[in-house]
C-alpha positions, 0 to 999 in steps of 0.5 A: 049555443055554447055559453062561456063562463064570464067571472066579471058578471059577479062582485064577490070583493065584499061577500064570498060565494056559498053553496045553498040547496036552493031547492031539495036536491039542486045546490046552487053557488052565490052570494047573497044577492045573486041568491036572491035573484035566483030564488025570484026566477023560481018562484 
């Protein structure tokens, strides 16, 4: 299956996108609230 990236799944009007190593040696780019959803699939 081939995924098409779609900017208008993200908000970054009020916060800027950071890179974050969310795990020792896997960085991840996001905002705050998308970190967070992330780090709950993780976990």
């Amino acid at each position: 299956k081939v995924l098409v990236y779609d900017p208008s799944v993200h908000d970054y009007s009020k916060e800027q996108p950071r890179w974050v190593e969310i795990r020792p040696g896997h960085f991840v780019m996001g905002n705050s609230a998308e970190l967070e959803r992330y780090e709950s699939m993780l976990n």
